[in-house]
C-alpha positions in Angstrom: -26.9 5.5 28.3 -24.4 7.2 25.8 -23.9 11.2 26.2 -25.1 11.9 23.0 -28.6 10.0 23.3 -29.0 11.0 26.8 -28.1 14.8 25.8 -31.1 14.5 23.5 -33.2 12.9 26.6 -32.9 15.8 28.9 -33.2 18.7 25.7 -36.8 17.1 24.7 -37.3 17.5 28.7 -36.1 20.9 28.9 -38.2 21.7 25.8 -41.3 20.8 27.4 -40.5 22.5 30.6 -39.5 25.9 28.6 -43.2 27.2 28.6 -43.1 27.6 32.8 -40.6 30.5 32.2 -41.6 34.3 31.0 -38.8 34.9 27.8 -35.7 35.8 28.9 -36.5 34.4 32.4 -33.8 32.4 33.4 -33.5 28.5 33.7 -32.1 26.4 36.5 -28.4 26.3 37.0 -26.5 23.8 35.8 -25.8 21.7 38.7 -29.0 22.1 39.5 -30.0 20.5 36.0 -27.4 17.4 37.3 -29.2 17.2 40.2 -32.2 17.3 39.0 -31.9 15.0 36.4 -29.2 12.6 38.0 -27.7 13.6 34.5 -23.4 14.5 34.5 -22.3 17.9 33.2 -21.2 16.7 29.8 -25.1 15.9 29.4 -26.4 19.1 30.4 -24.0 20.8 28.3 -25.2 19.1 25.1 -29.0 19.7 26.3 -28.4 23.2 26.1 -26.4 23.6 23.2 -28.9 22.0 21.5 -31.4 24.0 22.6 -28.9 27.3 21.7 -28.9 26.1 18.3 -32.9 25.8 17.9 -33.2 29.1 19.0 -35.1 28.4 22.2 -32.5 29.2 24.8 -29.7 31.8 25.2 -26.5 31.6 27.1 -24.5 34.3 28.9 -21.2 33.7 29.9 -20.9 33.9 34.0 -24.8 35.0 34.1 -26.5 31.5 33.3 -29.1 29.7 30.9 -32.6 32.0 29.9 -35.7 31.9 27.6 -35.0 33.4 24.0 -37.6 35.8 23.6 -39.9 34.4 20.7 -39.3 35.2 17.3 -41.5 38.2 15.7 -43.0 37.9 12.3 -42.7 35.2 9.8 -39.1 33.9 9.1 -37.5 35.5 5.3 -37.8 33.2 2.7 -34.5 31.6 2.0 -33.6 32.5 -1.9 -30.3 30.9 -3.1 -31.9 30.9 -6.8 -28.4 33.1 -7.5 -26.1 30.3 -6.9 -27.1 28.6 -10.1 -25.4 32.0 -12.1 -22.6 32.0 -9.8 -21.5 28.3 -9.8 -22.5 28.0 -13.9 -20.3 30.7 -14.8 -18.0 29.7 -17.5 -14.3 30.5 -17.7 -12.6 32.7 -19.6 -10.5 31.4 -22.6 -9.9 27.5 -23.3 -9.7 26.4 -19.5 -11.4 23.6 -19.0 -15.2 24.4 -16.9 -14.9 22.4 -12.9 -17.3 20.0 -12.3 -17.3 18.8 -8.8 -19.2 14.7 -9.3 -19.2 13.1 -6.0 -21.1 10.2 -7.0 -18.9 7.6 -7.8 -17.0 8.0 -4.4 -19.8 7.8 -2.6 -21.2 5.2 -3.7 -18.2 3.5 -2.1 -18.5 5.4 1.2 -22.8 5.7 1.7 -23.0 3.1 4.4 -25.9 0.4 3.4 -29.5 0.2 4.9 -30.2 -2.6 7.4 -30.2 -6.0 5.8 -28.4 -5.0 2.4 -25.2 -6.8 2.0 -22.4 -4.5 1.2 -20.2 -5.5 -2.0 -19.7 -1.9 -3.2 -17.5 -0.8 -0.2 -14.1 0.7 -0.1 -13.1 -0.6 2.8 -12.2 -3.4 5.1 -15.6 -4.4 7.3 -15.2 -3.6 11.2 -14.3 -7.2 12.3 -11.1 -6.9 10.2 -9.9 -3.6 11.1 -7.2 -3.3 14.2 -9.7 -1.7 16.7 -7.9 -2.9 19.4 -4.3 -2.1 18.3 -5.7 1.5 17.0 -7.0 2.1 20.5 -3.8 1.1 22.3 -1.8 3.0 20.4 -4.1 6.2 20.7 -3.9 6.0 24.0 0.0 5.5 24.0 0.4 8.7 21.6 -1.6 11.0 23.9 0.6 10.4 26.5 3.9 11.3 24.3 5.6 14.0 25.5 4.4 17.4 23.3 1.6 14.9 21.8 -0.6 17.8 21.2 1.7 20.4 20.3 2.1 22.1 16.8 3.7 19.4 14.2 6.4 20.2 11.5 4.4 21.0 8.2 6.0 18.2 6.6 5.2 15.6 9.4 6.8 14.5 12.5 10.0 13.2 11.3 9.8 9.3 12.5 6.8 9.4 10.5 8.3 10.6 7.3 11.0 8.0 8.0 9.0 4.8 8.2 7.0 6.2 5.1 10.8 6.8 3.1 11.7 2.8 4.2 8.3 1.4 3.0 8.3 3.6 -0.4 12.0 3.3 -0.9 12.4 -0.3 -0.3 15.8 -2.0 0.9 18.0 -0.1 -0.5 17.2 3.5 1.0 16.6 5.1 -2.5 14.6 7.9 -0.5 15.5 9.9 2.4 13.0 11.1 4.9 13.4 14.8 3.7 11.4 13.5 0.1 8.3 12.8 2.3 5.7 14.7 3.3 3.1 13.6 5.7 -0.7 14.1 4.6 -4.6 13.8 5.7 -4.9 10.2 3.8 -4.3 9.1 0.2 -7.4 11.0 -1.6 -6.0 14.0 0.3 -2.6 13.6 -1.3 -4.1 13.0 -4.5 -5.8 16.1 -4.9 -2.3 18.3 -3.9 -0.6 16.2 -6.5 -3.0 17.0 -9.2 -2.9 21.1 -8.6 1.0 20.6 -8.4 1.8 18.9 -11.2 -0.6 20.1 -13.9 -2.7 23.2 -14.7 -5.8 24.1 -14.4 -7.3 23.4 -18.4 -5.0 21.0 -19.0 -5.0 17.1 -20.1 -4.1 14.6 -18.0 -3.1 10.9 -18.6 -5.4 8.0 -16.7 -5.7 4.4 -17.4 -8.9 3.3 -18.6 -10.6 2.4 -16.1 -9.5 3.6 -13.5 -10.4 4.9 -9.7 -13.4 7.6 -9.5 -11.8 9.0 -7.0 -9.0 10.4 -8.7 -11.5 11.2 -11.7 -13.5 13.4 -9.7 -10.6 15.3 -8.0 -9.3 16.1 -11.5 -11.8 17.9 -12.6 -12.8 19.4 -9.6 -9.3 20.9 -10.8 -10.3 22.0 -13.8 -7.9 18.7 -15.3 -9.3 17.0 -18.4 -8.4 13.3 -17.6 -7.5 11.0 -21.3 -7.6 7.9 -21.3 -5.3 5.6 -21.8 -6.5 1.3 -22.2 -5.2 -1.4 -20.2 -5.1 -5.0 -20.2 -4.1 -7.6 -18.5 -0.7 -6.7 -18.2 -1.5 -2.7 -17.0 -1.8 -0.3 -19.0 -1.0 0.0 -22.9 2.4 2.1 -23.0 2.5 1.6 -26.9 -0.5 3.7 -26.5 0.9 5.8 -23.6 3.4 7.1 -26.1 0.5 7.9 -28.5 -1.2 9.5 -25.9 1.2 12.2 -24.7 2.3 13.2 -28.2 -1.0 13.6 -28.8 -2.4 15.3 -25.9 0.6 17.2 -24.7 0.0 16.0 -21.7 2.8 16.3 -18.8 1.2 13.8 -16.6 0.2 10.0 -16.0 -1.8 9.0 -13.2 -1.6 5.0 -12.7 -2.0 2.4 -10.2 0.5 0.1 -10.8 -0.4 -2.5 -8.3 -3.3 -4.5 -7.9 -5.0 -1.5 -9.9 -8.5 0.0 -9.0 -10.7 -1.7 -10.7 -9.2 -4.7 -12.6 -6.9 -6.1 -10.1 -4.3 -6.0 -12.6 -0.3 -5.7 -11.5 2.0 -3.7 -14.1 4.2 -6.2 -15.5 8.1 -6.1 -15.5 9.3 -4.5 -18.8 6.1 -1.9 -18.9 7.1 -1.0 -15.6 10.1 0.2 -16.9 8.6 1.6 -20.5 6.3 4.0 -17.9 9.0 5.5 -17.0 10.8 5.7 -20.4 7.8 7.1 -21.9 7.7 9.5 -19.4 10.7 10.6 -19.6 10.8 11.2 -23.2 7.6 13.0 -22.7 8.9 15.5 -20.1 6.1 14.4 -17.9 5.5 13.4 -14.3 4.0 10.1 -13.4 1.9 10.3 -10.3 2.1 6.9 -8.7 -1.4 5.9 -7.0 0.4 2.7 -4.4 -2.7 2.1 -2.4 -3.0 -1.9 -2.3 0.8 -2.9 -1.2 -0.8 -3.6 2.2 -3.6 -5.4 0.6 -2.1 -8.6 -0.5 -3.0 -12.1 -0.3 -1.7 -15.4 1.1 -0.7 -16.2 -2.4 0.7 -13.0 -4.0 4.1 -13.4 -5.1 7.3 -11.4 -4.0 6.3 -7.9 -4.7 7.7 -5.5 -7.3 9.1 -2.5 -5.5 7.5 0.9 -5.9 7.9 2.8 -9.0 9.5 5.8 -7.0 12.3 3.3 -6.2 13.4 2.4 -9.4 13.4 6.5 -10.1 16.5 8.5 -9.4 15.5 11.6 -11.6 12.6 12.4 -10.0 9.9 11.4 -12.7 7.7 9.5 -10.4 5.9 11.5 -7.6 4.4 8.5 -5.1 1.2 8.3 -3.0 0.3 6.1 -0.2 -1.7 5.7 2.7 -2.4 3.9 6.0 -6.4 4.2 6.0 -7.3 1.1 3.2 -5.3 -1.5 5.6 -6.4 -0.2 9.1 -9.0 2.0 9.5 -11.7 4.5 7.3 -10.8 7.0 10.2 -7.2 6.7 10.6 -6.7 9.9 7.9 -2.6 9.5 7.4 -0.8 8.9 4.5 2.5 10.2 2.5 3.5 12.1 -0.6 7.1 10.9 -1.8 8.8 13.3 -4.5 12.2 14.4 -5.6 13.7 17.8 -6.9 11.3 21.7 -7.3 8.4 19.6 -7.2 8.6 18.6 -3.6 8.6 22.7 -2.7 5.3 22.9 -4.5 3.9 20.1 -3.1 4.5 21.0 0.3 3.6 24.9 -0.1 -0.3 23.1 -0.8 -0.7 21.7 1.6 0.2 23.9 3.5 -1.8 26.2 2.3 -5.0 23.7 1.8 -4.9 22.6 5.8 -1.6 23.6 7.3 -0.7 20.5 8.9 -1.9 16.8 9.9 -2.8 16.3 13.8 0.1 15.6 15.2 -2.2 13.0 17.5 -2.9 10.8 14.6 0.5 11.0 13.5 1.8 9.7 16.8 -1.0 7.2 16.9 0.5 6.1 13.4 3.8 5.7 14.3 2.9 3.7 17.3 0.6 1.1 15.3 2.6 0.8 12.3 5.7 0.1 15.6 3.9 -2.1 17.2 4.4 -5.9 16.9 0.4 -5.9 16.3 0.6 -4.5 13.3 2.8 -7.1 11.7 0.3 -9.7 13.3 -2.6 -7.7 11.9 -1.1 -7.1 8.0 -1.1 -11.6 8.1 -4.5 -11.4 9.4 -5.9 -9.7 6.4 -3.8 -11.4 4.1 -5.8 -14.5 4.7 -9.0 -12.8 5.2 -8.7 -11.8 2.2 -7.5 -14.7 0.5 -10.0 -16.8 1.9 -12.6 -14.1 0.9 -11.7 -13.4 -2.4 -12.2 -17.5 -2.9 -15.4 -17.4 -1.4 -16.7 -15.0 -4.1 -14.9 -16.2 -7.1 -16.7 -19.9 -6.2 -20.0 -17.6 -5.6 -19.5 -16.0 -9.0 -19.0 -19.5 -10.9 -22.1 -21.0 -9.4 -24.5 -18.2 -9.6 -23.1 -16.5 -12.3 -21.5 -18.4 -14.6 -21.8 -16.6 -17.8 -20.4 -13.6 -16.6 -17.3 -15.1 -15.8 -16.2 -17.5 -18.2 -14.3 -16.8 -21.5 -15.5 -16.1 -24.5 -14.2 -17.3 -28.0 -10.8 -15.2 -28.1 -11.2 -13.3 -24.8 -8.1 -12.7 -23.1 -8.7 -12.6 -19.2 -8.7 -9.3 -17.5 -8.8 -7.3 -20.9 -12.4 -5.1 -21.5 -13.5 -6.3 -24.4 -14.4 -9.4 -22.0 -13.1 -12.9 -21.4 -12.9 -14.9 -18.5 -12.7 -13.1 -14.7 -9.6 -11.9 -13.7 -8.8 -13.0 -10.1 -5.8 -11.1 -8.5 -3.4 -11.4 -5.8 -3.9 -8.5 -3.7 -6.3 -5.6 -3.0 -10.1 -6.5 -2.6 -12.4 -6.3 -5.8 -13.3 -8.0 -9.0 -14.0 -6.5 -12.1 -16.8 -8.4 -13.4 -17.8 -8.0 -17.1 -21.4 -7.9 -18.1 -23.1 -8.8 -21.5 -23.1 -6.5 -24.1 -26.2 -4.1 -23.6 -26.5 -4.6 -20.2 -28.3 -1.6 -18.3 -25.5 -1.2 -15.5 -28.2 1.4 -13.5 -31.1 -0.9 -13.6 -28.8 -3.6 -12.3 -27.7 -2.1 -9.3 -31.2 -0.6 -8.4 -32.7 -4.3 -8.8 -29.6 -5.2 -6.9 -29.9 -3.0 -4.1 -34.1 -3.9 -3.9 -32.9 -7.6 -3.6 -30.7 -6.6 -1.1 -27.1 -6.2 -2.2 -25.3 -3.0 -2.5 -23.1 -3.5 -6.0 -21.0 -0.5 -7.8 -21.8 0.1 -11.0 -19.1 0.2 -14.1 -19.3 3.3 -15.8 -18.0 5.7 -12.9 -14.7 4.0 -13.4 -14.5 4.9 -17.1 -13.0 8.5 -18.1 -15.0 8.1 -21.0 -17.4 6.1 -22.4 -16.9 2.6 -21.5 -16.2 -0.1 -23.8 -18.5 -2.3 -22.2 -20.9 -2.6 -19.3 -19.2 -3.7 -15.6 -19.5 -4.3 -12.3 -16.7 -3.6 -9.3 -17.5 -6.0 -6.4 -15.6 -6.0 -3.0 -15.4 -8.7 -1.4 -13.7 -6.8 2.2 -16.7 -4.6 3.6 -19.0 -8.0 3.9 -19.2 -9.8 7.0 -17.8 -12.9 6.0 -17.8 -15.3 3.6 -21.2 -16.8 4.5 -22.6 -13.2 3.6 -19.9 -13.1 0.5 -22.1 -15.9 -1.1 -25.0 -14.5 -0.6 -24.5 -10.9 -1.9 -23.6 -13.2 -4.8 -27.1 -15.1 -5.2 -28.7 -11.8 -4.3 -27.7 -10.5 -7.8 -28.3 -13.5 -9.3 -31.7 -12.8 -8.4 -32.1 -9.3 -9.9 -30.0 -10.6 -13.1 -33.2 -12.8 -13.7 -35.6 -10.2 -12.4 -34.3 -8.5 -15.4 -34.0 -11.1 -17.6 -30.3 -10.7 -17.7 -28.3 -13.7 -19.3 -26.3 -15.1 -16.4 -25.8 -18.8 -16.9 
């Protein structure tokens, strides 16, 4: 039996026994609780705690385990009817109010009852993760020399140095000194969006775009403004549009296999980002969390926006946790010039430092000849995945992925579905009028867990979507049928699907 269920085992024990002792009386040691119980000591220590924390038994350091004396009277009535005037108060001048939305994250991160097939996840499912290269290389880094000791704020140096060669590219545009280490890539988000705007003002997005990053703007105080993609990325004709207009001084985009639509930034807008940028006196936050994510047939990859940067336009982020593991909390912020001073003084101030533990583990797995091994794995996982779904989606749901007179694939006014080369999702159009809510409810009661469009969107969508991932499923057999399981609420609301 585990510790923790067998801690529980001996507290509901313990709880019975409490009424043979006078309050304050005290209990039985706690070797004689091992004893007793042919428990271990880990065990009794969690029996008691738990019982500490329910108010039933108090500890004394040196003296022992007793009886809490009961409680007298009737417990106060908890009034937190205050909090509503304290969290609705409104700033003073223009700034714009925080809201703090959750939602749309965790949809991606709830974990799904038993039985419902999960297409709504943001991350790869257990059998594809590199348990056993994670645990090897924990095990290695704990027994590093000073493992556990206080890390440089920025992040142990090899670290920073492995993150400067992936982000850099061949030709060493960034040194080790323009990284700093950080607690995963939504961590590094939020520090880049308090360093490099204001709180009140507007921020750039494409349209749509990751939730994520939506709800840590305005948790800010940021007012994200759109700006529309299609298949090519996003729109920098309108980019330029948008910063005269707004006044903006930043652009947040994903220029590879982008969150949701799978597209990849072409060539010569790659380049006009930048531009635009420029002219605008305005950072560009690059959001590069799929360039571990690609398939068996993705072409050479572009390099990094940071790495065709010299004048420090481009602040980068990236992050270890999509291609290995929910829990493996590293990733890198990548910056050149004031900025970097900024960006390191919050975090600093936000957490100190990343655990120099997980660091090391880090280092050792991205070292490791495993991780290589594993990064081909998932490429045809993936690959083979993605196929399974897109063959799914043209036999159960035709309609919503063929084109329409004019459509131009990938685009939101609709067309045919776009299929890309890396990440894990497709962005799958619905027909107009479609009630994206009652969709995923009906979804979810026929067993499939689906994310609904209109999270994505920093303002009102064009058109109804869904975002479906096709990495936290099983496999492919379960792939096909998360796939008839919406065809079956798509009827069940009379929903048009071919």
């Amino acid at each position: 039996m585990h510790e923790r269920s067998s801690g529980a085992g001996l507290a509901a024990i313990l709880r019975a026994d409490l009424n043979r002792y006078s309050p304050g009386e005290k209990l039985p040691s706690s070797r004689a609780l091992v004893e007793r119980h042919r428990v271990s000591p880990v065990t009794v220590s969690r029996a008691l705690a738990e019982l500490v924390a329910e108010g039933l038994v108090v500890t004394r350091p040196g003296a022992g385990a007793f009886r809490a004396a009961p409680r007298t009277g009737p417990p106060r009535p908890v009034d937190t009817s205050w909090q509503e005037i304290a969290l609705s108060a409104e700033p003073a001048g223009d700034q714009v109010p925080r809201s703090v939305d959750a939602s749309g994250v965790l949809a991606t991160l709830a974990a799904p009852a038993p039985g419902v097939i999960e297409l709504n996840g943001g991350y790869l499912h257990p059998t594809l993760q590199p348990e056993r290269a994670l645990a090897a290389a924990l095990a290695r880094a704990g027994r590093r020399p000073g493992a556990w000791g206080r890390p440089p704020v920025e992040g142990v140096p090899e670290l920073r140095a492995w993150f400067a060669r992936e982000i850099g590219g061949p030709g060493g545009t960034l040194a080790a000194s323009d990284v700093l280490v950080t607690a995963g890539g939504q961590s590094a988000l939020t520090a880049a969006l308090r360093a490099l705007a204001p709180p009140g003002a507007p921020v750039l997005v494409e349209s749509p775009t990751y939730p994520g990053m939506l709800a840590a703007a305005r948790a800010s105080g940021l007012r994200p403004v759109p700006v529309p993609m299609d298949a090519d990325g996003v729109r920098t004709d309108l980019l330029a549009d948008a910063f005269r207009a707004s006044g903006a001084r930043l652009f947040i985009c994903q220029p590879l296999f982008q969150n949701p639509t799978g597209t990849l930034l072409a060539g010569e807008r790659r380049r006009e980002v930048l531009r635009v940028a420029r002219a605008a006196g305005a950072f560009v936050l690059e959001d590069d969390f799929a360039r571990r994510l690609v398939h068996d047939d993705t072409p050479a990859l572009p390099p990094t926006l940071s790495a065709d940067d010299p004048d420090g336009t481009v602040v980068h982020v990236c992050s270890l946790t999509k291609a290995a593991s929910p829990s493996l909390r590293v990733g890198a912020l990548a910056a050149r010039g004031p900025v970097l001073d900024r960006l390191r003084a919050i975090q600093v101030v936000d957490g100190f430092f990343v655990s120099k533990p997980l660091q090391e583990t880090a280092l050792e797995l991205v070292g490791s000849p495993a991780w290589i091994r594993h990064l081909r794995l998932i490429a045809r996982e993936l690959t083979d995945r993605r196929e399974a779904m897109v063959a799914a989606l043209h036999q159960w749901l035709p309609a919503f992925t063929a084109p329409g007179p004019g459509a131009v694939p990938g685009r939101a006014a609709g067309g045919a579905l776009y299929v890309p080369q890396g990440g894990f999702h497709l962005w799958l159009r619905l027909p107009d009028g479609t009630d994206e809510a009652a969709l995923t409810g009906a979804a979810l009661h026929a067993g499939v867990a689906v994310a609904a469009g209109r999270p994505y969107f920093p303002a009102e969508p064009p058109a109804p979507h869904l975002r479906l991932s096709f990495a936290s499923a099983a496999g492919t057999a379960e792939l096909v049928e998360g796939v008839r399981r919406l065809r079956t609420a798509c009827d069940e609301l009379r929903i048009a699907a071919g």
